[in-house]
C-alpha positions in Angstrom: -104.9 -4.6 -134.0 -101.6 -5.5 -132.7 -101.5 -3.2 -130.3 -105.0 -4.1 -128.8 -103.4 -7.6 -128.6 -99.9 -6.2 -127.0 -102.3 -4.1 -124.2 -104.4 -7.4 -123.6 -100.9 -9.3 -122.8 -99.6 -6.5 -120.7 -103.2 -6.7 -119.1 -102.8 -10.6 -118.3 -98.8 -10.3 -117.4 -100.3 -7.7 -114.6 -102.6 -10.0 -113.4 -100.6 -12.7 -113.1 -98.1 -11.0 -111.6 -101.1 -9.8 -109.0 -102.0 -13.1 -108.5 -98.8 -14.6 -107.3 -96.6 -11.6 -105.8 -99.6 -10.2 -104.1 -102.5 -13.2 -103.6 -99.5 -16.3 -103.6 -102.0 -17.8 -105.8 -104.9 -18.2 -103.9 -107.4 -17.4 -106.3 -106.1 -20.7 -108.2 -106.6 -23.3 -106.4 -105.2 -24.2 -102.6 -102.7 -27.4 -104.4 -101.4 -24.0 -107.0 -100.9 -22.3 -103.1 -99.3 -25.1 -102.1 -97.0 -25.5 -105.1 -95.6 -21.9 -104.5 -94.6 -22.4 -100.6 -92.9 -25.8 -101.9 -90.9 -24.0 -104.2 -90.2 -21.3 -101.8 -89.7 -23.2 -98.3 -85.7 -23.3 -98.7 -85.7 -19.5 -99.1 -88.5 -18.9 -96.6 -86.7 -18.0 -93.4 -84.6 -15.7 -95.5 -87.6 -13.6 -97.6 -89.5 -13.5 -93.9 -86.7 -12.8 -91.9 -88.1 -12.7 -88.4 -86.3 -11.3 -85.8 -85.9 -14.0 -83.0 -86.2 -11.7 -80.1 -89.3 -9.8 -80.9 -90.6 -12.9 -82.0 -89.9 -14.3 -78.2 -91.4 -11.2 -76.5 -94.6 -10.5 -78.7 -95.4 -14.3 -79.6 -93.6 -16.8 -77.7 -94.3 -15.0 -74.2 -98.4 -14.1 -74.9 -98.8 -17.8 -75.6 -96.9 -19.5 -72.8 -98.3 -16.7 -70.0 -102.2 -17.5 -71.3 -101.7 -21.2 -70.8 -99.3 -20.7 -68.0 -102.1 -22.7 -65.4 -102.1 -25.6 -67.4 -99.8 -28.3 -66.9 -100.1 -30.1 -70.7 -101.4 -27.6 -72.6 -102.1 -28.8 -76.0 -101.7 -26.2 -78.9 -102.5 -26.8 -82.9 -100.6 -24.2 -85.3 -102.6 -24.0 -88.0 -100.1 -23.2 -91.3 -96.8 -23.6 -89.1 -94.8 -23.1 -92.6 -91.4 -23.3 -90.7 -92.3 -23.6 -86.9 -92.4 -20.0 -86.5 -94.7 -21.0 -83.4 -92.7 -23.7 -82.3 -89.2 -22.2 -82.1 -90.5 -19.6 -79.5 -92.8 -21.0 -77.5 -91.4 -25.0 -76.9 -87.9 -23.5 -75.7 -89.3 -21.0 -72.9 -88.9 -23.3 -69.2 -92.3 -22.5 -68.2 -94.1 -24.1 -71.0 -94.3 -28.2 -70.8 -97.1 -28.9 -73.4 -96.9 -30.1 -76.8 -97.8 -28.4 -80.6 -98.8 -29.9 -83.4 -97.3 -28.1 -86.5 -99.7 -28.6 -89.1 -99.2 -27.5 -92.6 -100.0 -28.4 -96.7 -96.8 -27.9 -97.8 -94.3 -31.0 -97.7 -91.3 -29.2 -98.1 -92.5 -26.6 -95.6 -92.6 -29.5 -93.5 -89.3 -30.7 -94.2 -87.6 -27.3 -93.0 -89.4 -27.0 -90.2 -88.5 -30.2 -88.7 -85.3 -29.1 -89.5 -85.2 -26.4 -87.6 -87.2 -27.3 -84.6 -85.6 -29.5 -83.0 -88.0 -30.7 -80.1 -90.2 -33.9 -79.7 -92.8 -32.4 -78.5 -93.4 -30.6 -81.7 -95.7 -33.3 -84.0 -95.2 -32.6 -87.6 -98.7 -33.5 -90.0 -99.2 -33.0 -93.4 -103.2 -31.7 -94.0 -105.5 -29.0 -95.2 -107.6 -26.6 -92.9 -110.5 -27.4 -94.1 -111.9 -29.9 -92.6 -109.0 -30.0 -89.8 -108.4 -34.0 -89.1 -109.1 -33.5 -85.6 -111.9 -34.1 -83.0 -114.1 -31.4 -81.4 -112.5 -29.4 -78.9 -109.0 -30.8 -77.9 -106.9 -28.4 -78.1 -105.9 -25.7 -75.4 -105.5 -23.3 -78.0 -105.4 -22.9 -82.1 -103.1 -20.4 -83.9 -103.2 -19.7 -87.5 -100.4 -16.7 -88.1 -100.1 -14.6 -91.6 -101.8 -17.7 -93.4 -105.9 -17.6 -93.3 -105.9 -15.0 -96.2 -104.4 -17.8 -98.3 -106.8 -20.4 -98.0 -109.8 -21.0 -100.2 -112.6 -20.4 -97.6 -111.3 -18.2 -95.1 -114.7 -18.4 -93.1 -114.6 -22.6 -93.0 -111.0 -22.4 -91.9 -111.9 -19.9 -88.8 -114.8 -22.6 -88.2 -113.0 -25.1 -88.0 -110.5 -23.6 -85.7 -113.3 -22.7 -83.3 -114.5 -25.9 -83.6 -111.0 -28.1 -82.4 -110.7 -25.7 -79.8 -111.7 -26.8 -76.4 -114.3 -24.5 -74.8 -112.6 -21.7 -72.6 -109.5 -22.3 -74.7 -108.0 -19.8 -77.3 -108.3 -18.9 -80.7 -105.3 -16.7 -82.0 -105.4 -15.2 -86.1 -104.2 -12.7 -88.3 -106.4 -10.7 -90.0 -104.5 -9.1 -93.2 -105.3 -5.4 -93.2 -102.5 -3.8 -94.7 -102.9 -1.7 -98.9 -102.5 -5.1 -100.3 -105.8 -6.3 -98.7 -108.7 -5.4 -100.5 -106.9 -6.8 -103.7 -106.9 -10.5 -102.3 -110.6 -10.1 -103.4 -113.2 -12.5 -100.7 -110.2 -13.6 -98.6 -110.0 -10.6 -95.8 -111.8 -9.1 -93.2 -112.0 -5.2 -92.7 -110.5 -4.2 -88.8 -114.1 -2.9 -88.2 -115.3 -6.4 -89.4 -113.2 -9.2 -87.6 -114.1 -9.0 -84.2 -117.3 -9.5 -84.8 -116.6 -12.7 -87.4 -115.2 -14.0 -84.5 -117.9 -13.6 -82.5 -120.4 -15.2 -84.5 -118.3 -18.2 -84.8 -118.9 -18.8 -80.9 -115.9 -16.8 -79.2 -117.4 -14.9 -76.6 -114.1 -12.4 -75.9 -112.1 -11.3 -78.6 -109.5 -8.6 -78.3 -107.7 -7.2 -81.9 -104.6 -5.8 -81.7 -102.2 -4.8 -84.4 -99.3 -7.4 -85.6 -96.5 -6.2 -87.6 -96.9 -3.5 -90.9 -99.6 -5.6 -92.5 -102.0 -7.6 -89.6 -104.3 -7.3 -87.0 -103.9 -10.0 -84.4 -107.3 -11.3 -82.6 -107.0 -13.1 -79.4 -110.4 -15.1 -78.5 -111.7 -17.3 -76.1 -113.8 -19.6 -77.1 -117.4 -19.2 -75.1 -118.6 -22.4 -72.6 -121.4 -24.2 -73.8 
């Protein structure tokens, strides 16, 4: 008997383990997600460590170059964590719009502002679902490394689409690498995404690969 009960609580140490190194939690709750970036937010520039100038030439540079005809373009970053977005794409000359860094997590927050230091970067404090924002103002919505952690992966691409202006952008990760198919309902098979995307009323979508572990989908979101 004891050692059904010691395999049953190596059984649940493995799962919880899973659950948090591999799904951050999601599978408990978005305020147990939440809870997790707070504790970590200090330490997150150092577990991510991005480099700053690939960051510049494969994220900063797309972004300003699409919206490089509008004059104050108007971009929501869905999950901004630490103004990853911000940091590359407000300090490039040619860019003289605005972001909104939007994110769950206070302390996330709090570093970020920290480290972005430009007003037209507006800090909010709110969940993806529903997104406290009109229909269609903005020029274009990016969500990066951060839909496969939210409860309803589906709602939150909807209601990207749906604050998104038509004609403007829609840029996501889709989480595709080995550790995928174990955050169980929260990803999208490669074969799969464009087509998600498509459905949800973006009438151009083009998927290319992001880093070790994501696709990236550019899409523009169709004219009425």
């Amino acid at each position: 008997m004891l050692w059904l009960l010691l395999v049953l609580l190596a059984l649940l140490i493995a799962l919880l383990v899973w659950e948090i190194w591999i799904c951050e939690g999601v599978h408990l709750g978005r305020r147990f997600v939440v809870f997790l970036y707070d504790l970590a937010a200090t330490r997150y520039e150092q577990i991510k460590e991005f480099d700053p100038d690939w960051e510049k030439r494969f994220l900063g540079e797309p972004v300003v170059g699409t919206l490089r005809s509008l004059q104050d373009a108007k971009i929501l970053d869905v999950g901004a964590g630490t103004g990853r977005l911000a940091r590359r794409v407000l300090p490039l000359g040619s860019f003289q719009g605005s972001i909104v860094c939007l994110d769950a997590s206070r302390r996330m927050i709090a570093q970020g502002r920290q480290l972005t230091d430009d007003h037209r970067a507006c800090w909010m404090q709110a969940w993806s679902v529903p997104l406290p924002f009109p229909d269609g103002v903005f020029d274009m919505v990016v969500s990066l490394e951060m839909l496969e952690f939210t409860p309803q992966p589906l709602e939150t691409l909807a209601e990207m689409v749906r604050v998104t202006q038509p004609g403007g952008w829609v840029v996501v990760t889709n989480r595709v690498g080995w550790e995928a198919p174990w955050i169980v309902g929260h990803t999208y098979p490669s074969s799969d995404f464009a087509g998600v995307l498509k459905r949800l009323g973006l009438d151009y979508v083009e998927i290319l690969h992001w880093q070790l572990d994501y696709d990236l989908a550019w899409a523009r979101k169709a004219y009425l």
